[in-house]
Structures are given as C-alpha cells and as structure tokens.
C-alpha positions in Angstrom: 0.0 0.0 0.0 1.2 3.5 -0.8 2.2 5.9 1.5 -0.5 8.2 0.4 -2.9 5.3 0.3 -1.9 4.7 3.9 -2.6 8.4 4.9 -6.3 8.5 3.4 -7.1 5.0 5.1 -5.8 6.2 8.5 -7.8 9.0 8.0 -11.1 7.6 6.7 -10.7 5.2 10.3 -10.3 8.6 12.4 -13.5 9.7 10.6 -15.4 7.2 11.6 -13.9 7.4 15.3 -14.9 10.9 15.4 -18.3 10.4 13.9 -19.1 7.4 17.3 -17.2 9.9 19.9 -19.3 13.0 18.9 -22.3 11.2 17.8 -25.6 11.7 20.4 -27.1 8.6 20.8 -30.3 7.7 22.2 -29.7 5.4 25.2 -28.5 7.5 27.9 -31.8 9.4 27.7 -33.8 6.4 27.5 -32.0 4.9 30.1 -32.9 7.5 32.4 -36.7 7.8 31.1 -36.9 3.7 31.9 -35.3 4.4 35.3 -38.1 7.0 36.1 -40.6 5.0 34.9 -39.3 2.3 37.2 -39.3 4.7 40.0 -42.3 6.0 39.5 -43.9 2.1 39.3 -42.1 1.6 42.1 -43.6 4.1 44.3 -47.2 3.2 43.1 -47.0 -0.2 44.1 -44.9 0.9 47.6 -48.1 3.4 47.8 -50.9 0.4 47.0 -49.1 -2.2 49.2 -48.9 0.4 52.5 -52.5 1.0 51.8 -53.2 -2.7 51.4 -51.6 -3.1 54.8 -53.4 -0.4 56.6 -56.7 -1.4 55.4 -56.1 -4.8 56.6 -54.7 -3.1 60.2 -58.2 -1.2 60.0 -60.0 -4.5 59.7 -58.1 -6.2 62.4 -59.1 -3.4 64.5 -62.3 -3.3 63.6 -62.4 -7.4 64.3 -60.6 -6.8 67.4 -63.6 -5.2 69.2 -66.2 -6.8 71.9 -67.9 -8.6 69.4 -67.8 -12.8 68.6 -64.9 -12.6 66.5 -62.1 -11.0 69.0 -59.7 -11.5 71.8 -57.2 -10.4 74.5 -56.5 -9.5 78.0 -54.5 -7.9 80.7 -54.9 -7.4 83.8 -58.1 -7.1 85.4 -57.5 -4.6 88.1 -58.7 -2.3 85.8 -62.7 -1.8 86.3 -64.9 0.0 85.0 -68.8 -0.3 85.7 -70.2 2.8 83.4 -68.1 2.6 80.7 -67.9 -1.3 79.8 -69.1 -1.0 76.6 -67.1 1.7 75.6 -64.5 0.3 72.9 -61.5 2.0 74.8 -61.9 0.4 78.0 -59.3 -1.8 78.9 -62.1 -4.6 80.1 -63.4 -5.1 76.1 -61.4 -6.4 73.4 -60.7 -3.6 71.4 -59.8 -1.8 74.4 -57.2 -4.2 75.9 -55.6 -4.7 72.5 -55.0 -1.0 71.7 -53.6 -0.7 75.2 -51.6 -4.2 74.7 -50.1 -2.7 71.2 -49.1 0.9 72.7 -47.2 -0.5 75.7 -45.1 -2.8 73.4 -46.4 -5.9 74.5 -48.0 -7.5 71.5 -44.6 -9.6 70.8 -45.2 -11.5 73.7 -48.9 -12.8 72.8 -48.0 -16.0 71.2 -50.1 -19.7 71.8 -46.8 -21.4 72.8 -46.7 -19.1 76.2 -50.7 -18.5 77.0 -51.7 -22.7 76.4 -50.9 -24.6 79.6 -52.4 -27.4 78.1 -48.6 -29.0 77.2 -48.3 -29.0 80.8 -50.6 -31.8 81.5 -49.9 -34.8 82.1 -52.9 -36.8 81.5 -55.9 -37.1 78.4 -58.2 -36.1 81.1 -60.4 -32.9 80.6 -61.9 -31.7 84.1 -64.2 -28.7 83.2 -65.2 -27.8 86.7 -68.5 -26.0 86.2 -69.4 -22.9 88.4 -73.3 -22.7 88.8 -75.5 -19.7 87.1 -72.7 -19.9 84.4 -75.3 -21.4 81.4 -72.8 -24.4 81.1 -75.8 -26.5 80.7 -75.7 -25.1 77.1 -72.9 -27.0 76.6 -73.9 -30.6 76.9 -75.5 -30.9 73.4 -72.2 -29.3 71.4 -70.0 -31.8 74.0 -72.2 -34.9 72.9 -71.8 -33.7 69.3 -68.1 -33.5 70.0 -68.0 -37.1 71.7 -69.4 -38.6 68.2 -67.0 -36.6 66.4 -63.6 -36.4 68.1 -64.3 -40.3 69.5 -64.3 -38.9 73.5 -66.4 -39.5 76.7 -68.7 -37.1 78.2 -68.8 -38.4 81.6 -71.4 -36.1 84.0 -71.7 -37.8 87.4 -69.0 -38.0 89.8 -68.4 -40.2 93.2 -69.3 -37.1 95.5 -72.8 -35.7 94.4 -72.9 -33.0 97.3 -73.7 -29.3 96.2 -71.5 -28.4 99.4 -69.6 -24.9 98.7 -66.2 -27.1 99.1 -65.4 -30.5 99.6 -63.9 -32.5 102.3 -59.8 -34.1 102.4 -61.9 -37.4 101.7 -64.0 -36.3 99.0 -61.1 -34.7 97.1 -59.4 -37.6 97.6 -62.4 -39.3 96.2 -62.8 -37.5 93.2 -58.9 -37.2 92.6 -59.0 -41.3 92.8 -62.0 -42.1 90.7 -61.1 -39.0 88.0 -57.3 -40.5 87.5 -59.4 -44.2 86.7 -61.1 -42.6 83.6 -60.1 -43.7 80.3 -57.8 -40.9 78.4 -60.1 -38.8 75.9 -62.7 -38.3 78.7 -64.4 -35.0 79.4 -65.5 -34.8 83.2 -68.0 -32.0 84.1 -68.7 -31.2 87.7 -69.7 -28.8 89.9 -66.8 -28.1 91.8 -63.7 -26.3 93.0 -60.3 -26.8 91.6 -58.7 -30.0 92.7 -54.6 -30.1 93.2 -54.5 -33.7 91.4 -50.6 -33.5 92.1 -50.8 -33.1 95.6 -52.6 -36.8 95.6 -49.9 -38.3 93.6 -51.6 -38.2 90.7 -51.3 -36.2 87.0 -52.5 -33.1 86.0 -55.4 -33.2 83.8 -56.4 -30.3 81.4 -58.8 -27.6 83.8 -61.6 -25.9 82.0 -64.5 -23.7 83.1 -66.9 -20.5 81.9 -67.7 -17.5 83.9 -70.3 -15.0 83.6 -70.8 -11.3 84.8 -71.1 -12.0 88.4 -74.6 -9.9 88.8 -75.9 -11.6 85.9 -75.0 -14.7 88.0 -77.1 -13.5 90.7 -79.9 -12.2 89.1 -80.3 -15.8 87.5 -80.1 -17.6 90.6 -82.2 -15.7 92.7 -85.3 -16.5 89.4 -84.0 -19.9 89.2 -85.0 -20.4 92.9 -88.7 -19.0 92.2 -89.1 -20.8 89.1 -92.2 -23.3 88.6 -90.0 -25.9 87.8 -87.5 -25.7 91.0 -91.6 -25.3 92.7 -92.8 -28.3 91.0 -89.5 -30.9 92.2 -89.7 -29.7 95.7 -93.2 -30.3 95.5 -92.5 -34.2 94.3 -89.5 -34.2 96.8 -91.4 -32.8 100.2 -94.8 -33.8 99.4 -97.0 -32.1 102.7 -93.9 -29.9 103.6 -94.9 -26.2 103.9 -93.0 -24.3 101.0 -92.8 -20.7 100.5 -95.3 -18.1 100.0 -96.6 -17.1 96.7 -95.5 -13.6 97.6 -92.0 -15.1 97.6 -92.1 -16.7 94.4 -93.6 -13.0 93.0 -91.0 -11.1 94.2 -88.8 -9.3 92.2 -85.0 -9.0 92.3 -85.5 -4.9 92.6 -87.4 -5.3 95.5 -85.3 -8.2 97.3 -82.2 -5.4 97.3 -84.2 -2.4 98.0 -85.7 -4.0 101.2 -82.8 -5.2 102.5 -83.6 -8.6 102.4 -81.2 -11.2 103.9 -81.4 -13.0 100.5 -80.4 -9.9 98.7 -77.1 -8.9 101.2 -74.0 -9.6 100.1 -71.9 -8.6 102.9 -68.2 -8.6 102.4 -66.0 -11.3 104.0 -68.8 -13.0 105.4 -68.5 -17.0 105.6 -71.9 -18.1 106.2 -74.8 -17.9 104.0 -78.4 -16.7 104.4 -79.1 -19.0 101.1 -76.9 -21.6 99.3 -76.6 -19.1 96.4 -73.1 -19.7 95.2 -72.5 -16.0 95.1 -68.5 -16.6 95.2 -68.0 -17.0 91.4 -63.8 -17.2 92.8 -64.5 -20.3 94.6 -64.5 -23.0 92.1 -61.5 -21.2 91.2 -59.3 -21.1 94.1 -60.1 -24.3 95.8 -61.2 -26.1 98.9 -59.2 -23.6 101.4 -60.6 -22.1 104.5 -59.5 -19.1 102.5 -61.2 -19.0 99.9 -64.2 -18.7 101.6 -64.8 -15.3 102.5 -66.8 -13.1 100.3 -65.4 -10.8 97.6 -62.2 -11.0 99.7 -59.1 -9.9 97.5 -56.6 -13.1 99.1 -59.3 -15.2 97.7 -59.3 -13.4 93.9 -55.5 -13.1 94.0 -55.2 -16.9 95.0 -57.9 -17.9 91.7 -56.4 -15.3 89.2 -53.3 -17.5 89.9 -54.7 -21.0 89.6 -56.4 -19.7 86.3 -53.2 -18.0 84.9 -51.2 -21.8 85.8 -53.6 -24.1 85.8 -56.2 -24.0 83.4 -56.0 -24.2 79.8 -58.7 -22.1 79.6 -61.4 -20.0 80.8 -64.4 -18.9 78.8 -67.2 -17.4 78.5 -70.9 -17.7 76.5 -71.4 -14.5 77.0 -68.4 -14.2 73.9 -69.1 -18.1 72.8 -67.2 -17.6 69.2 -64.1 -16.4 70.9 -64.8 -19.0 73.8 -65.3 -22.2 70.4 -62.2 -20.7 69.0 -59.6 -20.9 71.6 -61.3 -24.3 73.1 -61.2 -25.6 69.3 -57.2 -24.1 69.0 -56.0 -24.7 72.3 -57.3 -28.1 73.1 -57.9 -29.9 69.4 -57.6 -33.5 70.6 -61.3 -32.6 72.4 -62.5 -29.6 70.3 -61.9 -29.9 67.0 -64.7 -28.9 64.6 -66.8 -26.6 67.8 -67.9 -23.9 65.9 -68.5 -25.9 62.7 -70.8 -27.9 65.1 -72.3 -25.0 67.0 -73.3 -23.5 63.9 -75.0 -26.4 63.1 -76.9 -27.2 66.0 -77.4 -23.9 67.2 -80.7 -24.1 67.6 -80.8 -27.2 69.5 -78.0 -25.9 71.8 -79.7 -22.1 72.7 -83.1 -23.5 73.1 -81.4 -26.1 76.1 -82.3 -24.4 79.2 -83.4 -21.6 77.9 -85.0 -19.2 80.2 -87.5 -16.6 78.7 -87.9 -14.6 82.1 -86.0 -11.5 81.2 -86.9 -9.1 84.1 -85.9 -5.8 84.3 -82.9 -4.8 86.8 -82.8 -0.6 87.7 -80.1 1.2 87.3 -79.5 1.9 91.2 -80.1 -1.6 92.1 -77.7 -3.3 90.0 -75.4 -0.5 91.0 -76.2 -0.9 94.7 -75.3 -4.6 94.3 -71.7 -4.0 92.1 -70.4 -1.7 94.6 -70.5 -5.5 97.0 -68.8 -7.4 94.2 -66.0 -4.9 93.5 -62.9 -8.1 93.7 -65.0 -11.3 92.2 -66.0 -8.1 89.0 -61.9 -7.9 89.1 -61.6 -11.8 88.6 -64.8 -11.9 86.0 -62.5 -9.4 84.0 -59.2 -10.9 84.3 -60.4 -14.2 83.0 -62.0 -12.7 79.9 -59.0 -10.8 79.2 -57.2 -14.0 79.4 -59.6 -15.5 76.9 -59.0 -12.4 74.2 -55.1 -12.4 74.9 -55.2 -16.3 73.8 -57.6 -15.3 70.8 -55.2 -12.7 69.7 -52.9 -14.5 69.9 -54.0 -17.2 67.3 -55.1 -14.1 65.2 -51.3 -12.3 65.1 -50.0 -15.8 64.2 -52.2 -16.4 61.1 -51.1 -12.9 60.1 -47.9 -13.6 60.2 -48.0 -16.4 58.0 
C-alpha cells in the first residue's frame, strides 16, 4: 500500500472514530426515562401495598372489638362499671388490644406461652363448672363432640354433694376415681379446683366458663322462684310447707331495695343466708378455708393464679365464638370442629335451658349490688381478658404467616 494510500485510510478510520465519539445517541436518555418510569412504578406499588396493609390493620381493628370474633387480656385490676361498653376500656377487646399494642407488648402474645395445656400430664379434661354460668348449654355441642372427636362425656362423679367445698376425703375421692377414667374423657362437675398432684396423681387439662357476676345472681335468685324448682320440691317434700306465693312474686329490685337477707351480700362474710353460690372465685381457688370469704381480695389473687397456671382455659358464652375458638385451637384432641358444630346445632344448643324470664334490673339496684362485688368483677374481667389475649394471639399468628 502507498504511503499516500496509507494516509487517506488512517484517516477515513479517524473519521469514523470521530463520527461514534461525537455522535448523540439515544440510550442514555432512554436509560434515564426507563429508570423514572421504574421509579415511579415503584412508588405506586410501595403506595398500594402500604395501603393494602393499613386497610387490613383497619380490619383487624375493627375485628378486634367486643364482638364474637375478637380476643385479649390484661390485667383485670382495671374496672370500669359505666363505661364497659365503651370500645376504649381496657375490660373489652378492642380496648385491651390497643392498650396491649401501645405498651409494646404485642410480641409476647403467642399460643406457645398462654396454652398450659402441654403441661398436663394426662388425656383427662376436668371442666369444673361454676353454677348460674349457662354451662348447661354445653352438653349438646359436647355430645356432638363425643361422636365426632371419638371422646367421653362423663357427667356424674363419686361425691354428688352441692357443698360450697369439699372434704380431704371427697377430694381424695374425686382425685381417685377422676385419675381411673379412660384418656379422651371430658369430666363435668360442679366443683372447685382439685390439686390432682398433691394426691400423687397427673394433671389433667382444667376448663371452666364465667359470667358477669350480677348476671350470675340475678339468674339464681329467678331460678329459685321458678315453677319448675316449685314443681320438684313439691315431688320431693310432698305435705312440707313451702314458700309463700308472695315469695315466688318477688322481684329481684325489691329483694335489694328492702334489704332482704337473701339480697345482702356482705363482704367477707362466711356463712350464707341462702346456698346461692355467690363466690364466682370459689371454684377457682379451691377447697381452702380461705377461699371462703366473700369478695375478699386473698381469695381473687389466689384464683387469678390457679387460672393463669392451671387452666388451659377459661371462657365465656357471653363471647361463645371467641370461647369455640380458643377451646377448638388450644385443646384440638377434644375440640376440633366446635364452631362448625355449634353453627349447626345452634338451635338445639340455645333453646337447652333456655329461660325466657327477662326481668328488668334498675339502674340503682344493680349499682347498689356491684359496689358488694368490687374483687370477684376484678376476677370476671381478668379471666375474659385472658380469653381475648389467647384469641389474639391465634389471630397475630395467622397474620404472620
């Protein structure tokens, strides 16, 4: 090749080196186009998914109040009589959880800590019953349960005494025959908490129900001047004389307002005008001398701790979804499928001991009567916020997953 040649070659290559270098192409801007579109998409999406999560936060919330689909608990020293149904009291669902979430303590509601039932060490279920507690709606669901879980219902025990406690023998009674029953065996009774261990023998799985303790009372005192309780102690005592009819008239208003010693519910006392079970703590906190007195606070302290070690859990009809739930959760070996089979023997199971008497309670009166139940209304509460503490936690852990 020439020398000249050479020279116009090299410089036809630099030509085309200059036209590249100096050339203004199109990627860079589209480059930064694509990378604001992406940024912009991006922040949709980050904008759509926080939304997505605070709606479903709102409907948590909004699930998380004192309705059947809820749950958690605190304390229970905190009572409020006026403002129960107020959705920021600590003493309903929503109000506890709120309270729960701003004091940091959500993290701690799990199922592994709040289920005792791992700590038993027998197939046994003991659901010591209190009375006035509308456990008696249970017995259909339970016999529903027996055919479909393959367990026992098993309702009459070796001491049939309605005694307020029980003797050392008939615990030990009760403890022996209980510990004979085959595993898979639901015992109810009405009775206090038994210390199984203490007899040598294993732990079975504790259950009960409470109910507002006036409620309690207001259904006991009716159930006592009902035709029915008339008509059996008519076929029981046949000649005996039996109350008046202005007895069995009476109203619940009136019994408080006059004072009567049927309607007193002195504070500490021991003995009772009436065997009306008024001590809704009892069945909690045992056989004890101590647990006798009424609405005393050693007696609560003593049955918020047997309920917070001892029992897998305590419910309550008066929130029976939440009640189904944790039972069905908590204790599946027995429970599995409650709420599918409440739902479909609802009918049969509400109309069991149904009682259409709703009478009217004033204002003042069941005021008059609270103001004598300040400690067993601090029990009533901490067990139902033990019940929505378990329910919550169930609900955070299918969140979470």
């Amino acid at each position: 090749m020439s020398l000249n040649a050479e020279r116009s070659y090299k410089m036809k290559l630099r030509d085309v080196e200059n036209a590249f270098k100096y050339r203004r192409i199109p990627y860079p801007k589209r480059s930064v186009e694509l990378i604001a579109l992406l940024a912009i998409s991006c922040t949709f999406f980050l904008f759509m998914h926080t939304n997505k999560l605070n709606s479903r936060l709102k409907e948590m919330e909004v699930k998380l109040q004192p309705s059947e689909f809820s749950a958690l608990g605190l304390t229970g020293n905190h009572i409020s009589g006026h403002d129960a149904g107020k959705h920021d009291d600590i003493n309903t669902l929503h109000g506890t959880y709120q309270y729960l979430k701003s004091t940091g303590q959500l993290g701690r509601v799990t199922p592994m800590y709040l289920n005792n039932t791992r700590f038993a060490g027998s197939g046994l279920v003991v659901f010591n019953r209190p009375t006035r507690v509308d456990s008696e709606q249970m017995l259909p669901l339970f016999r529903q349960l027996a055919a479909m879980n393959d367990i026992n219902v098993v309702l009459n025990g070796p001491v049939r005494t309605m005694n307020r406690t029980r003797t050392e023998k008939e615990q030990l009674t009760e403890a022996e025959w209980a510990n004979e029953l085959e595993s898979g065996s639901i015992y109810m009774a009405h009775s206090n908490w038994l210390d199984f261990a203490s007899y040598g023998y294993k732990k079975p799985i504790y259950i009960s129900l409470v109910k507002d303790p006036i409620d309690r009372m207001i259904t006991d005192f009716h159930k006592r001047r009902s035709w029915v309780k008339r008509t059996i102690y008519r076929r029981m005592y046949p000649g005996r004389p039996e109350r008046s009819d202005e007895w069995y008239q009476q109203s619940f208003n009136d019994c408080v307002r006059s004072a009567s010693p049927e309607c007193l519910f002195v504070q500490y006392s021991v003995g009772d005008y009436i065997q009306d079970f008024k001590r809704q703590s009892l069945y909690f906190c045992g056989n004890e001398a101590d647990c006798l007195p009424f609405n005393s606070p050693h007696a609560i302290q003593v049955a918020k701790r047997r309920v917070e070690k001892e029992y897998s859990v305590v419910g309550t009809l008066e929130e029976r979804n939440i009640t189904l739930t944790v039972l069905e959760k908590y204790i599946p070996r027995f429970f599995n499928h409650a709420r599918f089979l409440y739902k479909l023997h609802s009918k049969a199971i509400r109309n069991r001991n149904r009682n259409n008497r709703k009478p009217h309670i004033d204002p003042d009166v069941r005021e008059m009567v609270r103001r004598n139940f300040t400690n067993e209304y601090e029990f009533y509460y901490f067990c139902k916020q033990r019940l929505y503490k378990q329910y919550l936690a169930l609900q955070l852990e299918n969140n979470l997953h």
